[in-house]
Legacy VTK file of the C-alpha trace (Angstrom):
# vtk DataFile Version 3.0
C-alpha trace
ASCII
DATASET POLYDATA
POINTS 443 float
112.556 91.017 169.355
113.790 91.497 172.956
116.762 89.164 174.453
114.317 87.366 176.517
112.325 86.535 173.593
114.619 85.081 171.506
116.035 82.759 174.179
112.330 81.623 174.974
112.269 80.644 171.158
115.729 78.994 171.091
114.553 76.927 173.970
111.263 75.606 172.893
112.972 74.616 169.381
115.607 72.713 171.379
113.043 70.843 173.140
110.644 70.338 170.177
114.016 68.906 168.524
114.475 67.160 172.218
111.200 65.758 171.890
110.875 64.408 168.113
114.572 62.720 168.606
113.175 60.745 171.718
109.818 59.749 169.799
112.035 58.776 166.912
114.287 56.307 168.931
111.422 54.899 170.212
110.084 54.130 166.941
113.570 53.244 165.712
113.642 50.601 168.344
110.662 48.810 167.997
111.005 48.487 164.336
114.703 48.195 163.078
115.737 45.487 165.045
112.881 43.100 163.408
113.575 44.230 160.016
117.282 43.453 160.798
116.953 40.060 162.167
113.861 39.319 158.874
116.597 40.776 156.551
119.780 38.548 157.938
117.080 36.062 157.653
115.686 36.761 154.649
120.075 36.612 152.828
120.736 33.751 154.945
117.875 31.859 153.302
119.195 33.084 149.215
122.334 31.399 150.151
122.252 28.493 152.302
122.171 26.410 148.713
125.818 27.499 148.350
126.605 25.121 151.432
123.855 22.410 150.655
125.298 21.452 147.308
128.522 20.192 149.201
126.116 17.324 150.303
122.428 17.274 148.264
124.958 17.078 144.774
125.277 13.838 145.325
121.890 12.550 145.962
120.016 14.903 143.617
122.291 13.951 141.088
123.026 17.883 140.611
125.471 18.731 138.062
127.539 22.626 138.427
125.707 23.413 135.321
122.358 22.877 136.715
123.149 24.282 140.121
124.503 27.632 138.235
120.800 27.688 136.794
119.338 27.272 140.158
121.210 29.702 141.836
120.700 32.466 138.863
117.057 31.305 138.143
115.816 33.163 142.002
116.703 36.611 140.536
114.815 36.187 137.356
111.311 35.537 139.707
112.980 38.127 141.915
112.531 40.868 139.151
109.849 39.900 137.720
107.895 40.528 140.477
110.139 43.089 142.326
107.484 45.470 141.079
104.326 44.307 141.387
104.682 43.294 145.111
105.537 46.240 146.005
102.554 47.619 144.292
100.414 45.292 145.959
102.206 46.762 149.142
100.786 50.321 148.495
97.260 48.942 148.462
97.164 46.704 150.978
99.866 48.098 153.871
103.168 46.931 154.762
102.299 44.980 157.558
100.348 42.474 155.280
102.938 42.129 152.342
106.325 42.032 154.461
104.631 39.430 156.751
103.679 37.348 153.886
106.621 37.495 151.652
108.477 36.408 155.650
105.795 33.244 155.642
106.359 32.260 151.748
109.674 32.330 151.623
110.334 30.302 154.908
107.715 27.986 153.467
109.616 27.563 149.820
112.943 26.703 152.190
111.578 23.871 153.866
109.963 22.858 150.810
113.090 22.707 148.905
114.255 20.392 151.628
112.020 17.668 149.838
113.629 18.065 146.057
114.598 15.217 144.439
116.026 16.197 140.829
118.026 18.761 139.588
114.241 20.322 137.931
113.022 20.362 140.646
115.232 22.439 142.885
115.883 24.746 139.582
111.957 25.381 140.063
112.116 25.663 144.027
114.682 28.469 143.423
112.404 30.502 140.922
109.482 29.917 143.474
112.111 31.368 146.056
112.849 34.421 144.118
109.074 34.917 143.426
108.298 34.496 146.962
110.861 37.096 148.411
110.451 39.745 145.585
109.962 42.997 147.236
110.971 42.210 150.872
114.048 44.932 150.476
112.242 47.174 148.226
109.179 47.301 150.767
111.208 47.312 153.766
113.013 50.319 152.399
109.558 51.849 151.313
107.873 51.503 154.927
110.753 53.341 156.329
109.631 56.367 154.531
106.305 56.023 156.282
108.050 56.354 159.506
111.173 58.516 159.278
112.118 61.816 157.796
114.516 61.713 155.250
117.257 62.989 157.870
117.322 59.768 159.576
116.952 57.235 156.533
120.199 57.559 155.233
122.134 56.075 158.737
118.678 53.852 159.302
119.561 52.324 155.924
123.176 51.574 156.257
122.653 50.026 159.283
119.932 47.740 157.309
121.936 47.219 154.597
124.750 45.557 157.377
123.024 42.742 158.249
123.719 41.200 154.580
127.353 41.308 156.057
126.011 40.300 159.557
124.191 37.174 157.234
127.681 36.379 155.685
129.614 36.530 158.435
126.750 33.733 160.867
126.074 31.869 157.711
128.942 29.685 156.890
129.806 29.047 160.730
125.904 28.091 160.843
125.674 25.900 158.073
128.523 24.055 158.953
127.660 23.656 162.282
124.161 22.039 161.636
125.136 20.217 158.133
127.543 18.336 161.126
125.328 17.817 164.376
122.589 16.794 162.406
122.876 14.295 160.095
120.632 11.809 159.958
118.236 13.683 162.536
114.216 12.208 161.649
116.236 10.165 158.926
116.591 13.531 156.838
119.786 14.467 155.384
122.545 16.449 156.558
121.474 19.020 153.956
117.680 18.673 153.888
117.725 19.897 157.657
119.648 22.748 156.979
116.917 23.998 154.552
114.571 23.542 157.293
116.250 24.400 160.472
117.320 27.794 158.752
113.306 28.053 156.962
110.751 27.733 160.273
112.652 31.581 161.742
111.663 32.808 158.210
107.752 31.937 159.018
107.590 32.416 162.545
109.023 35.982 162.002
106.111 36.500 159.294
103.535 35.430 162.501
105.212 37.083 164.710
105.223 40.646 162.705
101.799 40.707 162.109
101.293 41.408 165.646
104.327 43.558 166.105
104.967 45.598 162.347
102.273 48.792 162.689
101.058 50.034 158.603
101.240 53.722 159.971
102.435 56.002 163.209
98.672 56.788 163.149
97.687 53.368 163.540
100.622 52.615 165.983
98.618 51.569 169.395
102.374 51.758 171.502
102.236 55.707 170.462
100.524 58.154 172.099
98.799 60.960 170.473
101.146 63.389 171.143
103.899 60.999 169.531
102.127 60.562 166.319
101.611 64.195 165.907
105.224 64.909 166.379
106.398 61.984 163.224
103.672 63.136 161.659
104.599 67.048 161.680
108.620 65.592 161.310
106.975 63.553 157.915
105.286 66.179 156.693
107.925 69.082 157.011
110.516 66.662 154.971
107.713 66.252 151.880
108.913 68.469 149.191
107.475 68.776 145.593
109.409 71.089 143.831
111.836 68.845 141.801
109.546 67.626 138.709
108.679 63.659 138.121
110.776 62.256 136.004
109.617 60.066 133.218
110.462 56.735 131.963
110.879 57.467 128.636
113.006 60.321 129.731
115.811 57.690 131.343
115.572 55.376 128.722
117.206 58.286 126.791
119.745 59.033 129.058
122.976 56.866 127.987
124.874 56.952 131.421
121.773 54.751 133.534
122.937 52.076 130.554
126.940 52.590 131.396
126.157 52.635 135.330
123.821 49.779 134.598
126.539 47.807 132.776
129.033 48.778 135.884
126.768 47.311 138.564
126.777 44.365 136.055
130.259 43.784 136.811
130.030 44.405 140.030
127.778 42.121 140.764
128.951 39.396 138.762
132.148 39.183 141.416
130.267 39.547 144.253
127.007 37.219 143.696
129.470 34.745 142.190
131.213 34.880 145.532
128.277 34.473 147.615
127.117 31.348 145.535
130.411 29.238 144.435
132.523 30.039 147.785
131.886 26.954 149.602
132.490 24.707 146.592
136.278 27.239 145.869
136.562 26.317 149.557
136.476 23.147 149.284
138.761 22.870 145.968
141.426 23.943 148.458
141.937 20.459 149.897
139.247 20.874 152.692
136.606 18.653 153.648
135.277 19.691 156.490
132.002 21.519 156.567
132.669 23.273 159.745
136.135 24.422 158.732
134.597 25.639 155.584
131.830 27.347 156.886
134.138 28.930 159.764
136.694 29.899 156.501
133.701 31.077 154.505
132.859 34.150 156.686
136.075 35.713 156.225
135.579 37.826 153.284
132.758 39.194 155.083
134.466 40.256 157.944
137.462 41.772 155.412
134.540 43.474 153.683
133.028 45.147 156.351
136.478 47.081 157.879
136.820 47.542 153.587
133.353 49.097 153.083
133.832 51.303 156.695
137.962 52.793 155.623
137.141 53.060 151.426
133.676 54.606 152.279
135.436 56.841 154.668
138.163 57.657 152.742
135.638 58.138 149.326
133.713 60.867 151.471
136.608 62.835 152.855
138.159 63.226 149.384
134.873 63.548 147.518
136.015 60.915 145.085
134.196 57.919 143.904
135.268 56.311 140.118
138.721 55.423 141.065
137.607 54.353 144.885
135.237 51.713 142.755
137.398 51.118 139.952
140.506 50.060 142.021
138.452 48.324 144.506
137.125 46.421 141.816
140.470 45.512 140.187
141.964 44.757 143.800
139.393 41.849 143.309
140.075 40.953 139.860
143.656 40.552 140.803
143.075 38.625 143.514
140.384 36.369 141.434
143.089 35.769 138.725
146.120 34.971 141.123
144.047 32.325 142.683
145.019 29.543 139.703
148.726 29.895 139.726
148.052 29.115 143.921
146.551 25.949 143.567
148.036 24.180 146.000
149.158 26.808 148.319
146.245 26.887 151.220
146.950 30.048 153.148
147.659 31.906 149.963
144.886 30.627 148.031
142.405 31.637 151.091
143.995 34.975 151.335
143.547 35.735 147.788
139.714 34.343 148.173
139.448 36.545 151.227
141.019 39.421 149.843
139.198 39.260 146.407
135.432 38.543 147.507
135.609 41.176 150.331
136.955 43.642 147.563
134.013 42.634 145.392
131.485 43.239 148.291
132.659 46.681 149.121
132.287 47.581 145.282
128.892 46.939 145.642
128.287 49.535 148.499
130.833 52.005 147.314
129.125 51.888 143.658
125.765 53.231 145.244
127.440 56.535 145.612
127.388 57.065 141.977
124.271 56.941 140.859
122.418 59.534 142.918
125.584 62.356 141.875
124.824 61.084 138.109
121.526 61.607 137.572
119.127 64.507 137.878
116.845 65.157 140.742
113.889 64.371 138.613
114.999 60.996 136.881
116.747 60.269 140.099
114.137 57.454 141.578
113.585 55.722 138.096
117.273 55.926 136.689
118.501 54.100 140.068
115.862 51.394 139.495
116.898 50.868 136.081
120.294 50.898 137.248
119.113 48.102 139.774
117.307 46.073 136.883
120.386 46.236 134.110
122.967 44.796 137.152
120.389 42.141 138.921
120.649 40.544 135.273
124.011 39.648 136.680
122.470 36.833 138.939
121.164 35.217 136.432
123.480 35.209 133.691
126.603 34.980 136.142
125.243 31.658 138.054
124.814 29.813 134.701
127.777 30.803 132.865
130.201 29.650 136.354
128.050 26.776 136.710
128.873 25.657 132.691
132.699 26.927 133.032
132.793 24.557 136.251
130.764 21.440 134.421
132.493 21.709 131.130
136.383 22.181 132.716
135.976 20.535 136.018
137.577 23.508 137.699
136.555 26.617 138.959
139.720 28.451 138.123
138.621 29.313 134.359
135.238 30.651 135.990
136.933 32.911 138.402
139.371 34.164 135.996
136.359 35.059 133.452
134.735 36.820 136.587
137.939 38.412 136.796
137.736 39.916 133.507
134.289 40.752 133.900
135.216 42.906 136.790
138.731 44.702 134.671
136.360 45.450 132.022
133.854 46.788 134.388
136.572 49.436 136.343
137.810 50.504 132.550
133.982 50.889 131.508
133.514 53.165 134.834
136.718 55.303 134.362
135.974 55.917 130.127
132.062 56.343 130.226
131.683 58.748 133.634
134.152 61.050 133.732
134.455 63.483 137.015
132.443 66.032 135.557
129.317 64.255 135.214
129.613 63.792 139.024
131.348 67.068 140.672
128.058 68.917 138.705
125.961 67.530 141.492
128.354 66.972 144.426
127.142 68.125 148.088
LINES 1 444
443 0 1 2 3 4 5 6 7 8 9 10 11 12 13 14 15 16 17 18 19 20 21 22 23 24 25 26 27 28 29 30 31 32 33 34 35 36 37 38 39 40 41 42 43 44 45 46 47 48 49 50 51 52 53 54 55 56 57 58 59 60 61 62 63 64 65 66 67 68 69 70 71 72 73 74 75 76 77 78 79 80 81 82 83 84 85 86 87 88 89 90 91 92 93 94 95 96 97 98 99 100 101 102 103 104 105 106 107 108 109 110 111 112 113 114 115 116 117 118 119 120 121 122 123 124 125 126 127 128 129 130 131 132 133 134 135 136 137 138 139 140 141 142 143 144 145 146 147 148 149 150 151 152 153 154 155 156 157 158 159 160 161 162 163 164 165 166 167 168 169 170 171 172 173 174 175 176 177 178 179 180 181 182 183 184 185 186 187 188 189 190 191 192 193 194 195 196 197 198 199 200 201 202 203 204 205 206 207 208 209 210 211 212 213 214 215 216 217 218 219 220 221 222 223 224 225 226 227 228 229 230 231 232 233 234 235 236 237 238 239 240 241 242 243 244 245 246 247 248 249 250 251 252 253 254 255 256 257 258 259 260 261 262 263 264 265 266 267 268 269 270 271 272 273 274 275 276 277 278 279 280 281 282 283 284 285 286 287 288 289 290 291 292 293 294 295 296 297 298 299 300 301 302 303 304 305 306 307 308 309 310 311 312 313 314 315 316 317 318 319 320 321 322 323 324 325 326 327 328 329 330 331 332 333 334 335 336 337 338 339 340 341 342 343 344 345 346 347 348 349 350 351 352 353 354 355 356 357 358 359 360 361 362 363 364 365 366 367 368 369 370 371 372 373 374 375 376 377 378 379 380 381 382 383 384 385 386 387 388 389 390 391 392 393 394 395 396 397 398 399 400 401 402 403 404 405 406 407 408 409 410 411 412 413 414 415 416 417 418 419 420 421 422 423 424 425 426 427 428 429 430 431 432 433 434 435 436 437 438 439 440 441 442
């Protein structure tokens, strides 16, 4: 092949590269920053009840114990029918099933605005979980019909910030309305925070069903020379060499139960944070639903420069079990100092801070793990049992705080019980996956 040649070739592979990165951003832009906004949304809406029980407890008549079931109670509808919705999405197109699951569960948050007993919020919270089941799962699906696998990775991190984006607006937020509007149309201080922060949930389910596209091919804001270039991109990333794993094949595998029981721990700290924050806050001396709310969105901020240096630092060394382990007894630590400073403010928020921003970047650095444990062919199903084993944590988590804090008075004993949870967790990690089982499959 002459010189001339081969820089004629190098040249029309630049721009074909030129080409499918512009196409690309142009898809990128019309789609990520809805599913963004619907998935800040979508967390905001799990835990505004964290900040409405500072109010609705008293005219519900809503014991801890009963709140702890309500909060768990969503992820038990949330699994259930994790699955099946986003089977239904497979049949009948994104568009239709992330639009609806927007509407339903904006329509289940103003609805809970209305409870009057303890039941009846305990069922508005399963409804909740029913109605949102598969919104991450599907979002995360319908970026496969869009981008090569190349791109998904950063697409996906940058999804998976706006749960820290949603911590960070929430508390600020919920304090700010549960304040200004008290008493607006006669309605509660927290009965208008369920629907203020509800109607963007279904007006972003409208709104998508003119915007979201099912397919590039269908996509009327491409041209045909776009949708032949993600389409070519699509198909040149498809691969079927690795073999389909089977289920029965990861039920047999004994380190999806260990990772399982890990993410257990995990995400006992950091769902117990999310939930029983504004009510630690407030054991602290403080009243004030602003300067809780403000105070609330502090481990989030900690956990975001946490997540960005350990996840940093966990790549350049190649290391993950003692980057999760020690993050997670950083937060232990923290969760069992935060008794002996009772009545110490700035330590006692510190230690809070510290602690549930150590628990949240567990959670992302612990998704490292799984993909270097398992084979390429159980891969897919061994993560999703992983997922199933440590959701079980949001249920059983809620209700054992919520009877800690109802049978003690005190949230101390619950924390320091989390605390364990987590120690146990980190020693389970370090004893059951050793390096070995990881460096087999490192990149």
């Amino acid at each position: 092949m002459t010189q001339s040649a081969e820089h004629f070739m190098t040249a029309a592979t630049d721009h074909r590269r030129e080409e499918a990165g512009a196409v690309f951003r142009k898809a990128l832009w019309r789609l990520l920053p809805f599913l963004f906004l619907g998935y800040v949304i979508n967390t905001i809406d799990r835990a505004n009840v964290a900040f409405a029980k500072l109010r609705m407890a008293e005219d519900i008549a809503l014991s801890d114990a009963a709140y702890g079931l309500g909060a768990g109670i969503f992820y038990l509808g949330y699994i259930l029918f994790e699955v099946p919705s986003n089977m239904v999405m497979q049949r009948v197109g994104a568009r239709a099933t992330l639009t609806r699951i927007m509407v339903l569960w904006g329509l289940v948050t103003v609805a809970t605005a209305f409870v009057t007993t303890p039941n009846q919020l305990i069922i508005a919270r399963f409804c909740l979980g029913v109605a949102e089941a598969g919104f991450f799962p599907g979002v995360i699906l319908y970026l496969t019909y869009w981008f090569p696998a190349t791109l998904r990775a950063r697409i996906t991190a940058v999804l998976l910030m706006a749960a820290m984006t949603a911590g960070m607006v929430s508390g600020p937020l919920a304090g700010w309305i549960m304040t200004h509007f008290h008493d607006w149309m006669g309605l509660r201080d927290w009965q208008v925070l369920f629907i203020v922060e509800g109607v963007p949930a279904i007006l972003m389910g409208v709104f998508g069903w003119f915007w979201l596209t099912d397919r590039p091919s269908e996509a009327r804001w491409l041209n045909e020379r776009e949708k032949r270039v993600i389409s070519a991109a699509l198909a040149a990333g498809t691969t079927t060499d690795a073999p389909h794993g089977r289920l029965r094949d990861v039920l047999r595998e004994p380190r999806v139960y260990i990772a399982g029981l890990v993410f257990f721990c995990i995400y006992s700290g950091s769902n117990t944070v999310s939930y029983w924050m504004p009510t630690l806050i407030r054991g602290f001396g403080l009243e004030d639903l602003k300067t809780i709310g403000l105070i609330s969105s502090l481990p989030y901020i900690c956990a975001v420069i946490g997540m960005y240096l350990l996840a940093r630092s966990s790549d350049r060394h190649l290391e993950r079990r003692w980057h999760v382990a020690l993050t997670m007894l950083a937060s232990a630590a923290c969760f069992l100092l935060l008794g002996p400073a009772q009545g110490h403010l700035t330590l006692s928020v510190v230690l809070m801070s510290v602690g549930a921003a150590a628990a949240l970047s567990a959670v992302a650095l612990f998704w490292a793990i799984p993909p270097a444990l398992l084979n390429p062919s159980t891969a897919a199903i061994g993560i999703a049992a992983i997922s199933c084993i440590g959701g079980l944590a949001g249920v059983i988590s809620q209700v054992v705080v919520g009877a800690i804090k109802t049978a003690t008075g005190s949230l101390y004993p619950a924390f320091d019980v989390i605390a364990i949870t987590l120690a146990v967790g980190a020693l389970l990690l370090l004893v059951g996956i050793r390096a070995t089982h990881l460096a087999d499959r490192r990149h």
